[in-house]
LOTORVEX-27884 format. One record per residue: x, y, z of N, C-alpha, C, O in turn. Coordinates in Angstrom, 1 decimal, decimal comma, padded with zeros to 4 digits, always signed. Layout:
+--------+--------+--------+--------+--------+--------+--------+--------+--------+--------+--------+--------+
!    n.X !    n.Y !    n.Z !   ca.X !   ca.Y !   ca.Z !    c.X !    c.Y !    c.Z !    o.X !    o.Y !    o.Z !
+--------+--------+--------+--------+--------+--------+--------+--------+--------+--------+--------+--------+
!      X !      Y !      Z !      X !      Y !      Z !      X !      Y !      Z !      X !      Y !      Z !
...
+--------+--------+--------+--------+--------+--------+--------+--------+--------+--------+--------+--------+
//
This chain:
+--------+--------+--------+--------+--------+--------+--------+--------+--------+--------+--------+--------+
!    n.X !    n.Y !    n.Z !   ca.X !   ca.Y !   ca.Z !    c.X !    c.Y !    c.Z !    o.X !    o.Y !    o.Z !
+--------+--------+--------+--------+--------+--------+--------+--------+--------+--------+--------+--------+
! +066,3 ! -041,3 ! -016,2 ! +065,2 ! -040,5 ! -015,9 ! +064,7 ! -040,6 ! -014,5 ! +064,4 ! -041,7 ! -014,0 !
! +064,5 ! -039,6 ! -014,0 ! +063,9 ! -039,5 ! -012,7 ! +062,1 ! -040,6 ! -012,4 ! +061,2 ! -041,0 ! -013,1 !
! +062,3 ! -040,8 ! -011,1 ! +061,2 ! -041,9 ! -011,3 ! +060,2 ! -040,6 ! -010,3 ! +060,8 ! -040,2 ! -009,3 !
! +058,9 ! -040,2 ! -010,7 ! +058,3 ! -039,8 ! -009,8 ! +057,2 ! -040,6 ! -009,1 ! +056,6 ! -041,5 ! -009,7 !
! +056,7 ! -040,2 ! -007,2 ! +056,1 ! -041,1 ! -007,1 ! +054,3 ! -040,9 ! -007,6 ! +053,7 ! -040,1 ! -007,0 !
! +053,7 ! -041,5 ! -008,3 ! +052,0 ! -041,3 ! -008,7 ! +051,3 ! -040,6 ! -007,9 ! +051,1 ! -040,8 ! -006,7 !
! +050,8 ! -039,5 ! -008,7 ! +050,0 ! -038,7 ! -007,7 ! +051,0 ! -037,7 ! -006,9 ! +050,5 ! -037,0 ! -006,1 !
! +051,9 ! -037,8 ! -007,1 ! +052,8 ! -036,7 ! -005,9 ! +052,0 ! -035,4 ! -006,7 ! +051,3 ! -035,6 ! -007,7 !
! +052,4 ! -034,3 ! -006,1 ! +052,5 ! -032,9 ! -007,2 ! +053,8 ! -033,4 ! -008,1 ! +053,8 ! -033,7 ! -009,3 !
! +054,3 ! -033,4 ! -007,8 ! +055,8 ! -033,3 ! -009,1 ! +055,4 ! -034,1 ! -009,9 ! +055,5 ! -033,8 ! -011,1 !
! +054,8 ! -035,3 ! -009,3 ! +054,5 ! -036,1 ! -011,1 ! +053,3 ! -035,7 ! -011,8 ! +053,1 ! -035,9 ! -013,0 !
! +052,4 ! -035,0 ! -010,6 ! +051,3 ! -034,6 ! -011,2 ! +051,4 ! -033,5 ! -012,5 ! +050,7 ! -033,5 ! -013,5 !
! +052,5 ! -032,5 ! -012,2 ! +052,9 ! -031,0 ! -012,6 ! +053,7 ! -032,3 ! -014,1 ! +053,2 ! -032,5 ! -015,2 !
! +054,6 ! -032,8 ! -013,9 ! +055,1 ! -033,7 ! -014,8 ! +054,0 ! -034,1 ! -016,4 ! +053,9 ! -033,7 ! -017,5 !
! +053,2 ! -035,2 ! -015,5 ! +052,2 ! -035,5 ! -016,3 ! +051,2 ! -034,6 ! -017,2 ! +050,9 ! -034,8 ! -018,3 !
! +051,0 ! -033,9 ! -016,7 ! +050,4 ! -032,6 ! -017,4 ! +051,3 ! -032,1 ! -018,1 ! +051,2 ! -032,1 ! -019,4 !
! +052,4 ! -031,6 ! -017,6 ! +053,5 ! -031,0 ! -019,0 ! +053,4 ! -031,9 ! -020,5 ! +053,4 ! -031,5 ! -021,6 !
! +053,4 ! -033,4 ! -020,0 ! +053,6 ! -034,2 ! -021,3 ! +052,1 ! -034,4 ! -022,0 ! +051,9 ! -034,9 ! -023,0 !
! +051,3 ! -034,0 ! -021,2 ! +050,0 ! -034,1 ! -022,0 ! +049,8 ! -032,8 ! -023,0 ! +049,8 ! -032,8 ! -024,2 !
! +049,6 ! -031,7 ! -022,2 ! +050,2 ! -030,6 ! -022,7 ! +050,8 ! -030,2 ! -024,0 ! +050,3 ! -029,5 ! -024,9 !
! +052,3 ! -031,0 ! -023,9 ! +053,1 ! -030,9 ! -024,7 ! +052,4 ! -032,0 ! -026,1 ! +052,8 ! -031,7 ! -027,2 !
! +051,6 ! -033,0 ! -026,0 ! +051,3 ! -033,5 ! -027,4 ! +049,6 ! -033,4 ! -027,7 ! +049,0 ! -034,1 ! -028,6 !
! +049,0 ! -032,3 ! -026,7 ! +047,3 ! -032,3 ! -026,6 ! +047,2 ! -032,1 ! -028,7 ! +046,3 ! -032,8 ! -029,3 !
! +048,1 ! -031,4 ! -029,4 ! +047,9 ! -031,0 ! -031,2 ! +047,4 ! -032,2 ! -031,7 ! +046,7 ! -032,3 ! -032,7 !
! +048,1 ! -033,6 ! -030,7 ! +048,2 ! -034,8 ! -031,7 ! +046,6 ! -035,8 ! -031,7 ! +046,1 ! -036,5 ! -032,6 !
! +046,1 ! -035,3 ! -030,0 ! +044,9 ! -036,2 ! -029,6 ! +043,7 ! -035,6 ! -030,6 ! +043,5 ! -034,5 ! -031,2 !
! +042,9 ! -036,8 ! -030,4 ! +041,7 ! -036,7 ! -031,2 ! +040,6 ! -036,3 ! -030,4 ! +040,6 ! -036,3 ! -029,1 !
! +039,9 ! -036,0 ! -031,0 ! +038,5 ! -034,8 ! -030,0 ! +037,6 ! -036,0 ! -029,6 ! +036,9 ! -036,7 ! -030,4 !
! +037,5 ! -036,2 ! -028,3 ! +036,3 ! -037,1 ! -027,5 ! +035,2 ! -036,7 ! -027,9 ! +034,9 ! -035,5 ! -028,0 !
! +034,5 ! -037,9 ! -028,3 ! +033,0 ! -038,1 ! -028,4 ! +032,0 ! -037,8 ! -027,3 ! +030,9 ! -037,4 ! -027,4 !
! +032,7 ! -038,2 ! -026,3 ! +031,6 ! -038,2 ! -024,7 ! +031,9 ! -037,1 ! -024,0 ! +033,0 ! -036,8 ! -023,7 !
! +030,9 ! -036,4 ! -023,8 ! +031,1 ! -035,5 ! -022,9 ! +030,7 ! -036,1 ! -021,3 ! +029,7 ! -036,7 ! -021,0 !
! +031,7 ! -035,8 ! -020,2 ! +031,1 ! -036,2 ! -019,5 ! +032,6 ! -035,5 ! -018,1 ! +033,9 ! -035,4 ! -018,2 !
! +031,6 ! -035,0 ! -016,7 ! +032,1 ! -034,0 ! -015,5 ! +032,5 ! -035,0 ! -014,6 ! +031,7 ! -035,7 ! -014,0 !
! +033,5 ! -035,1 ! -014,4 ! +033,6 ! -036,0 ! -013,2 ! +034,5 ! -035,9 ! -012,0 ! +035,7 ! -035,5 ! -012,2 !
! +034,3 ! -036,1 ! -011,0 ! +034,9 ! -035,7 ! -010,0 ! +035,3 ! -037,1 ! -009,3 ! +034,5 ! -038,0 ! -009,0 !
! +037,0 ! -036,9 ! -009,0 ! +037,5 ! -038,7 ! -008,1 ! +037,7 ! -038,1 ! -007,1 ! +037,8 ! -036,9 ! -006,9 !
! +037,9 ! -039,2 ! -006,1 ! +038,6 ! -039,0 ! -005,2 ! +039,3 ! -040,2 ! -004,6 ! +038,9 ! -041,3 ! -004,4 !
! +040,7 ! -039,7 ! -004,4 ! +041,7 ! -040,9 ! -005,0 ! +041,9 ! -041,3 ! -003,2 ! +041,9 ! -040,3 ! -002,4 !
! +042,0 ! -042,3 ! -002,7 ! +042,2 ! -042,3 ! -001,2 ! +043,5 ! -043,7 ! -000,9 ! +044,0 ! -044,5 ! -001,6 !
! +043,7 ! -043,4 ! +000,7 ! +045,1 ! -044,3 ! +000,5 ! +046,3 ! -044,4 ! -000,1 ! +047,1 ! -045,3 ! -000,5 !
! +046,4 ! -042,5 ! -000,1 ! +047,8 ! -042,0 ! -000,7 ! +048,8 ! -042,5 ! +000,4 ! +048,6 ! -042,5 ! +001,6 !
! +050,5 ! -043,1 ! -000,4 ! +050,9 ! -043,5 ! +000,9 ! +052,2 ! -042,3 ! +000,6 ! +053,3 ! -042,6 ! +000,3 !
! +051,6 ! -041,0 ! +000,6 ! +052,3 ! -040,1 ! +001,3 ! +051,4 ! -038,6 ! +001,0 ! +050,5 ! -038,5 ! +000,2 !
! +052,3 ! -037,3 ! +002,0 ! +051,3 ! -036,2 ! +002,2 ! +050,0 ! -036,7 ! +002,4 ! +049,9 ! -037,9 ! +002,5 !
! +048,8 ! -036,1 ! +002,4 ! +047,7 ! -036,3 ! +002,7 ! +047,0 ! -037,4 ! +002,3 ! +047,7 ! -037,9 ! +001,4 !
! +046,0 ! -038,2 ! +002,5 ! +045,8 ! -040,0 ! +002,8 ! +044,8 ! -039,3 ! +001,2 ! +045,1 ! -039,8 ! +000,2 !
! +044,0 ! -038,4 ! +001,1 ! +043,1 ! -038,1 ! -000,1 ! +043,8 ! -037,3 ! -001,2 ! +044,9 ! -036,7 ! -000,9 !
! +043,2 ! -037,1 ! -002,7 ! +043,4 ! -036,5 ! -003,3 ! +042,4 ! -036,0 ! -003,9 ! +041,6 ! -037,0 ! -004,1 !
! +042,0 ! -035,1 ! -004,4 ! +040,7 ! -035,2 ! -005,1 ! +041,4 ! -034,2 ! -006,5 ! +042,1 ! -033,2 ! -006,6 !
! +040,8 ! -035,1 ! -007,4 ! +040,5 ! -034,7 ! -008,8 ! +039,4 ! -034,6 ! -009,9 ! +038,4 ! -035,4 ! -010,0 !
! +039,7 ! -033,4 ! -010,8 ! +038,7 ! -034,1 ! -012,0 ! +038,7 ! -034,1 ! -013,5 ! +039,3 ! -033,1 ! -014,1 !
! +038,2 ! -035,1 ! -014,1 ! +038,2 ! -035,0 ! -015,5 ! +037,2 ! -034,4 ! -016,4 ! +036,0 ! -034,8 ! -016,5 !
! +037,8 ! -033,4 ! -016,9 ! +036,0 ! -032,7 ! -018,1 ! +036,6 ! -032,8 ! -019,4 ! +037,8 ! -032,8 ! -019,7 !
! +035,3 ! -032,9 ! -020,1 ! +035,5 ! -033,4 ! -021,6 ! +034,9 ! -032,4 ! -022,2 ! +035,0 ! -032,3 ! -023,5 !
! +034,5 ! -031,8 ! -021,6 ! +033,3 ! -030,6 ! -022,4 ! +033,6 ! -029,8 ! -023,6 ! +032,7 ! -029,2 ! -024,3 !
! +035,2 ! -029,8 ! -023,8 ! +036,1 ! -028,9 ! -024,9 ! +036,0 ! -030,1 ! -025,9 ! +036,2 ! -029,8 ! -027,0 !
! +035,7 ! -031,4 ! -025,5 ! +036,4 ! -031,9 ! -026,8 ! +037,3 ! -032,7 ! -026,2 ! +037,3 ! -033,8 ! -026,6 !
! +038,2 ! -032,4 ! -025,3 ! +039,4 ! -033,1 ! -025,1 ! +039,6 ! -033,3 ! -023,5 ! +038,9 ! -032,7 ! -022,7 !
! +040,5 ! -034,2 ! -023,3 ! +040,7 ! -034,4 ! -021,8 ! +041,1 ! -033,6 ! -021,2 ! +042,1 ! -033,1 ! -021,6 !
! +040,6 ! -033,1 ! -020,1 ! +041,2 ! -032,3 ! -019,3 ! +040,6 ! -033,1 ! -017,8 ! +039,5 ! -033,4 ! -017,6 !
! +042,1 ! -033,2 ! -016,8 ! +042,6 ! -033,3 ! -016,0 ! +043,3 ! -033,1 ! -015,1 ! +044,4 ! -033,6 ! -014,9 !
! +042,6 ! -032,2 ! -014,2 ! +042,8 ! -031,3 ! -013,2 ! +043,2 ! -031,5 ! -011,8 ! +043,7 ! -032,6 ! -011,6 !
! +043,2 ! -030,7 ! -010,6 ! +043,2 ! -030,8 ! -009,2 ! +041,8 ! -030,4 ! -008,8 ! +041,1 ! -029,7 ! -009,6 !
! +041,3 ! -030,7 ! -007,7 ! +040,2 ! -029,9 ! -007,2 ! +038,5 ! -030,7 ! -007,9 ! +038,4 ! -031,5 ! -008,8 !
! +037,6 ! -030,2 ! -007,1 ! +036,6 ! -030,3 ! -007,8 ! +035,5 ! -029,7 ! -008,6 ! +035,4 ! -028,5 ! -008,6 !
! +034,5 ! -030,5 ! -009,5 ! +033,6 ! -029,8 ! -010,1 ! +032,3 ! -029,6 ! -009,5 ! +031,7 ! -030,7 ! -009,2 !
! +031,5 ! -028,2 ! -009,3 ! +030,3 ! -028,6 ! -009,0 ! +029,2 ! -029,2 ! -010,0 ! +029,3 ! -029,0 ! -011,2 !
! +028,4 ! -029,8 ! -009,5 ! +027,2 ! -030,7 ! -010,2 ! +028,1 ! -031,6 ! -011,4 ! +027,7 ! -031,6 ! -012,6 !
! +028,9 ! -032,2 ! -011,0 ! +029,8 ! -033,0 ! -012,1 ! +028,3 ! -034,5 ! -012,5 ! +027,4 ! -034,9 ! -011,7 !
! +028,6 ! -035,0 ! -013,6 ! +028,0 ! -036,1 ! -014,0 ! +027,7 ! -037,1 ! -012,9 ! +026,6 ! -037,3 ! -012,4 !
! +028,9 ! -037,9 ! -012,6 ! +029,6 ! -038,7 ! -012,0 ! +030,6 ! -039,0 ! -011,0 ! +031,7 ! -039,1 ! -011,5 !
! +030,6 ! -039,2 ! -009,9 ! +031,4 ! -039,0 ! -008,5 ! +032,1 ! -040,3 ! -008,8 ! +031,4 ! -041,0 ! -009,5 !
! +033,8 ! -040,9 ! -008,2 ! +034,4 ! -041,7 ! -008,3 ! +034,9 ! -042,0 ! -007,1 ! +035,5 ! -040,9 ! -006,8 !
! +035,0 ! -042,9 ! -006,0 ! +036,2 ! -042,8 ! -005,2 ! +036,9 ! -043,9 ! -005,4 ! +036,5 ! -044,8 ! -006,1 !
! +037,9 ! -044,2 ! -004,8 ! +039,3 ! -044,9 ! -005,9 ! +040,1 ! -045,3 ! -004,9 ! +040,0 ! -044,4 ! -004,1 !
! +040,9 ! -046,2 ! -004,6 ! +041,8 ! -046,5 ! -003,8 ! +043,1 ! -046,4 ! -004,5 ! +043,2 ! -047,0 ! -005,6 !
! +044,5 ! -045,6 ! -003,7 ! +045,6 ! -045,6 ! -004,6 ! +046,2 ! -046,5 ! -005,8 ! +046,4 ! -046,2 ! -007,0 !
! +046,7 ! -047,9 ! -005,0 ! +046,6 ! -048,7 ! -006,0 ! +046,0 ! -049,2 ! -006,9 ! +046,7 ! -049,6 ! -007,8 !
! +044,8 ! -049,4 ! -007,2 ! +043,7 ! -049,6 ! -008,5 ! +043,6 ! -048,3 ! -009,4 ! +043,1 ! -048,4 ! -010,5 !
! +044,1 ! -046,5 ! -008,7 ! +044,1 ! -045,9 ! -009,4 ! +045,3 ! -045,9 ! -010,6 ! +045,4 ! -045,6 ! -011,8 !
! +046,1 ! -046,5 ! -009,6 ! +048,2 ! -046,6 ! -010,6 ! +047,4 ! -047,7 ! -011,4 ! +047,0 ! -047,5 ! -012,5 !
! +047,2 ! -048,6 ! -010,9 ! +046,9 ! -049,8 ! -012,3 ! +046,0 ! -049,6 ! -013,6 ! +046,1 ! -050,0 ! -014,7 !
! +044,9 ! -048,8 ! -012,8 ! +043,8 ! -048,4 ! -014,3 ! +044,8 ! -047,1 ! -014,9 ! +045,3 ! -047,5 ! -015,9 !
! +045,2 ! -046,0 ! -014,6 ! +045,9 ! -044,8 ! -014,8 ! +047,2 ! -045,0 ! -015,5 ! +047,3 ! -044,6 ! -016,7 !
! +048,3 ! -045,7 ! -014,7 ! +049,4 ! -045,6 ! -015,3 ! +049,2 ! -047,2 ! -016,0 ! +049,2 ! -047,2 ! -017,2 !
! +049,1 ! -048,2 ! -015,5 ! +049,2 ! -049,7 ! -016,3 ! +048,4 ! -050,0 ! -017,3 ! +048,5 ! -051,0 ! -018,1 !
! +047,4 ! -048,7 ! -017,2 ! +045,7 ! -049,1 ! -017,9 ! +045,7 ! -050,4 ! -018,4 ! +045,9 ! -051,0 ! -019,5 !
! +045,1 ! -051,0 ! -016,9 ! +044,9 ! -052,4 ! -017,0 ! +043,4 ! -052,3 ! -016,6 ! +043,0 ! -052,1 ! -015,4 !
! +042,5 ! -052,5 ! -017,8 ! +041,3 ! -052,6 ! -017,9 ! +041,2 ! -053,8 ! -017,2 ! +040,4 ! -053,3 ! -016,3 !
! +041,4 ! -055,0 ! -016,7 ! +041,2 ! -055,6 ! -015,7 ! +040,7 ! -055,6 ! -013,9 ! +039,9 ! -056,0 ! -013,2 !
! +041,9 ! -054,8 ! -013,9 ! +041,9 ! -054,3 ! -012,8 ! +040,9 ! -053,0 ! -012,4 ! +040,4 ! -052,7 ! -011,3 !
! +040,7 ! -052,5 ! -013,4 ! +039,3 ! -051,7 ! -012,9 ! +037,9 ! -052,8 ! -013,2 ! +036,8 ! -052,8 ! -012,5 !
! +038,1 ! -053,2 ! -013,7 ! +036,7 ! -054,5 ! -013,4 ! +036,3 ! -054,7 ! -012,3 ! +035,3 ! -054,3 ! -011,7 !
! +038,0 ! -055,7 ! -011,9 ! +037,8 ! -056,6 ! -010,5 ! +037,6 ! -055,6 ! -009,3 ! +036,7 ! -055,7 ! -008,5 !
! +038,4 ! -054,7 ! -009,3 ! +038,2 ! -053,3 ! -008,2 ! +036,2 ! -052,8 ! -008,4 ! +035,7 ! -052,3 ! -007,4 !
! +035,6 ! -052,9 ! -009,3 ! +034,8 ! -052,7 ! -009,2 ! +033,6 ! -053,3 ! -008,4 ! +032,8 ! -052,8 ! -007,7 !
! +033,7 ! -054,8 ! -009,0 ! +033,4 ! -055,6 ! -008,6 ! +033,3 ! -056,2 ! -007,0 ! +032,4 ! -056,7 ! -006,3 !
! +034,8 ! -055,8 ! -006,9 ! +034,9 ! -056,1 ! -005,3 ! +034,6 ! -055,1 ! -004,5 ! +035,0 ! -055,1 ! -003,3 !
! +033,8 ! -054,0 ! -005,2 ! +033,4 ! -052,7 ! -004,2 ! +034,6 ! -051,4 ! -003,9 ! +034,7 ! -050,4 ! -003,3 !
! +035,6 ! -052,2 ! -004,9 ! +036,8 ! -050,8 ! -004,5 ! +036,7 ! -049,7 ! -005,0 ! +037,5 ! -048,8 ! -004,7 !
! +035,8 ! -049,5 ! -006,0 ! +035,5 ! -048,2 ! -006,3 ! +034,4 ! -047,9 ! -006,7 ! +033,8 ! -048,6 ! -007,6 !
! +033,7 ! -046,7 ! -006,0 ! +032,6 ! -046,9 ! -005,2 ! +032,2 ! -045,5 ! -006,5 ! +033,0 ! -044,5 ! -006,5 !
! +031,0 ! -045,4 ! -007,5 ! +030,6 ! -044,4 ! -008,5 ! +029,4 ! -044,3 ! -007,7 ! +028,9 ! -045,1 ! -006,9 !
! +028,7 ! -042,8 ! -008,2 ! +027,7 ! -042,1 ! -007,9 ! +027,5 ! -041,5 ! -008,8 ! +028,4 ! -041,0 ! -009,5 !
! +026,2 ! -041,4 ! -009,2 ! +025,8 ! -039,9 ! -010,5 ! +025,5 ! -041,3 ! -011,7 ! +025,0 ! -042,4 ! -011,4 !
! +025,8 ! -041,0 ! -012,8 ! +025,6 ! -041,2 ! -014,1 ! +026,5 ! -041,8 ! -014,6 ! +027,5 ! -041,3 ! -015,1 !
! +026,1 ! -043,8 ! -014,3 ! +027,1 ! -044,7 ! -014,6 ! +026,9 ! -045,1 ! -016,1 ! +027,1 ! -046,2 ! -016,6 !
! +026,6 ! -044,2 ! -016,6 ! +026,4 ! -044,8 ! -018,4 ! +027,3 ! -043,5 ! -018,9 ! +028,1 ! -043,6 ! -019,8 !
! +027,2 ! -042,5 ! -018,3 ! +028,8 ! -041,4 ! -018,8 ! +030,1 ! -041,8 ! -018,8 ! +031,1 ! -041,5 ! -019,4 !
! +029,8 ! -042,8 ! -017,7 ! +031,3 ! -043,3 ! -017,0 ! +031,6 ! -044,1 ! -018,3 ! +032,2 ! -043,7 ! -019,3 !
! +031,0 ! -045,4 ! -018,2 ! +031,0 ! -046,1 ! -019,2 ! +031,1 ! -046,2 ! -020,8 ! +031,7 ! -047,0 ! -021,6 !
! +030,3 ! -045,1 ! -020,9 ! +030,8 ! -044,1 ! -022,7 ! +031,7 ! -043,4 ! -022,6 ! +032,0 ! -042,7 ! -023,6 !
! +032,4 ! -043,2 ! -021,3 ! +034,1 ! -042,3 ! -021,6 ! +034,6 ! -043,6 ! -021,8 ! +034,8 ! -044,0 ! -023,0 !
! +034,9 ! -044,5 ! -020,4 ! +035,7 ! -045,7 ! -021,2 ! +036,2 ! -046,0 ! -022,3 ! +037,4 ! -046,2 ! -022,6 !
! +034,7 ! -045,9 ! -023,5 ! +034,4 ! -046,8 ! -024,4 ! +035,0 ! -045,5 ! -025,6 ! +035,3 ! -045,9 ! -026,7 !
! +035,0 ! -044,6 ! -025,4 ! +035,4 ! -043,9 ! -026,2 ! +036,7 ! -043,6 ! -026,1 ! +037,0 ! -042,8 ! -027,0 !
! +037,9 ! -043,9 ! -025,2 ! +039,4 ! -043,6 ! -025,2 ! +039,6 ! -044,7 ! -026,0 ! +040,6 ! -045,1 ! -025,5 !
! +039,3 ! -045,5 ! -027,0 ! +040,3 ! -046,6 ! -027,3 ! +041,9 ! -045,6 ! -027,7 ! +042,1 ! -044,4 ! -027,9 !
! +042,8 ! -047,0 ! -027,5 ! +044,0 ! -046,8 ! -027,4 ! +044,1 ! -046,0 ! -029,2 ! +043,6 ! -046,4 ! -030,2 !
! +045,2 ! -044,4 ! -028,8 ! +045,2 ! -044,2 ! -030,2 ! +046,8 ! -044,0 ! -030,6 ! +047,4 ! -044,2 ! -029,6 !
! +047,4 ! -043,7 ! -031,4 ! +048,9 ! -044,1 ! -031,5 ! +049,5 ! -042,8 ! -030,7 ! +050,4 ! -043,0 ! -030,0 !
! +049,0 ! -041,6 ! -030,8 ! +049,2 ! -040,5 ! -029,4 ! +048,9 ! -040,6 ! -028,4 ! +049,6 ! -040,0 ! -027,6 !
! +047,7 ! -041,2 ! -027,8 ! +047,6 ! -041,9 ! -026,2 ! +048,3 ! -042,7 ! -025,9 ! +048,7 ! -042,6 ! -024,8 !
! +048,6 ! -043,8 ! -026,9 ! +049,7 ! -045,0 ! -026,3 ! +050,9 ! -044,1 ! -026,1 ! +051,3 ! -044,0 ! -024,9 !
! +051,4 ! -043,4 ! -026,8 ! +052,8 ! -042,4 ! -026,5 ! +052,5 ! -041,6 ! -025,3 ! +053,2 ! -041,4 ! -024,3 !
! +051,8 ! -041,3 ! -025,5 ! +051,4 ! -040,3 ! -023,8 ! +051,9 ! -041,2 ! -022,6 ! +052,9 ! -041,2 ! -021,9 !
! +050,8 ! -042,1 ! -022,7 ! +050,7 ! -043,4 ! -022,0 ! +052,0 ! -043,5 ! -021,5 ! +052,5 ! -042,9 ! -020,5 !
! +052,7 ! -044,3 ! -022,2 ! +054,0 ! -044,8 ! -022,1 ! +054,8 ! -043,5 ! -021,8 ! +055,7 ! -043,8 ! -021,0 !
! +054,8 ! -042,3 ! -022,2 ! +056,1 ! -041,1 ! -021,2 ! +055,4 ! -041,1 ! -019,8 ! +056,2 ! -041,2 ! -018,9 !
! +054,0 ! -041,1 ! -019,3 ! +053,7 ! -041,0 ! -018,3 ! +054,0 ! -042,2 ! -017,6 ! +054,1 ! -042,0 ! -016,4 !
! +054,1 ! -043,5 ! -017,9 ! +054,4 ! -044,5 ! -017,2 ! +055,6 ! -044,5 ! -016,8 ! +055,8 ! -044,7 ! -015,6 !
! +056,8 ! -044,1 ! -017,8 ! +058,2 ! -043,9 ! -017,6 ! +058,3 ! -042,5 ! -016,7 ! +059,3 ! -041,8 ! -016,9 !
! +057,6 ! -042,1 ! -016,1 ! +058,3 ! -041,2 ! -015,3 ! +057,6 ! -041,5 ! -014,1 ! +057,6 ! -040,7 ! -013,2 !
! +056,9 ! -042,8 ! -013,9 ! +056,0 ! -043,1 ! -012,8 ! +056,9 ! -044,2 ! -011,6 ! +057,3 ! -045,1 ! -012,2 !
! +057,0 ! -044,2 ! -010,5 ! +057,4 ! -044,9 ! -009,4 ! +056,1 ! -045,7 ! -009,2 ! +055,9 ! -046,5 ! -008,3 !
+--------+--------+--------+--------+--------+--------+--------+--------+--------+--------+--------+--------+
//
């Protein structure tokens, strides 16, 4: 299987297909909540990315671009985003926090009740894991 690199468009267009392809199986989020990242220290094409996540349907959605008046602003440094995103190593978004690497604005108790509301479910772990195997 082809290895895409994180965040490229191709893995991005990738990742979405496979989410896409099993959104029948996910369960409807409790938290509603607008958020807008911005991913920085891409080490290719442009150094930024910006994205966002809205819950407002019920379900994840996961976009390009941004939202106006979103809940919650994120900015994110490449590597801590592959580790929370593709490794979801709840760790690593701690310590990145902690050490100022990612820097929130807006409404850090939405942030925090999304978190708390993805626990791992036997169709996110499967997501999870096709999106990791196709990740560089």
């Amino acid at each position: 299987m082809e290895k895409l690199k994180f965040l490229s468009p191709e893995w991005i267009e990738k990742a979405k297909e496979i989410r896409d392809a099993n959104r029948d199986n996910e369960g409807q989020l409790g938290t509603v909540i607008r958020m807008n990242q911005l991913v920085t220290d891409l080490p290719f094409g442009s150094s930024e990315l910006r994205t966002f996540v809205d819950t407002s349907t019920g379900v994840l959605e996961i976009e390009l671009g941004e939202l106006e008046n979103p809940d919650v602003s994120v900015v994110i440094d490449y590597t801590t985003a592959k580790a929370i995103f593709v490794d979801l190593d709840s760790q690593a978004a701690i310590q990145a926090f902690m050490a100022g690497k990612i820097k929130v604005t807006g409404d850090l108790t939405k942030l925090m009740a999304l978190q708390g509301s993805m626990a791992p479910t036997e169709t996110g772990l499967k997501i999870a894991g096709m999106i990791k195997d196709i990740t560089d």
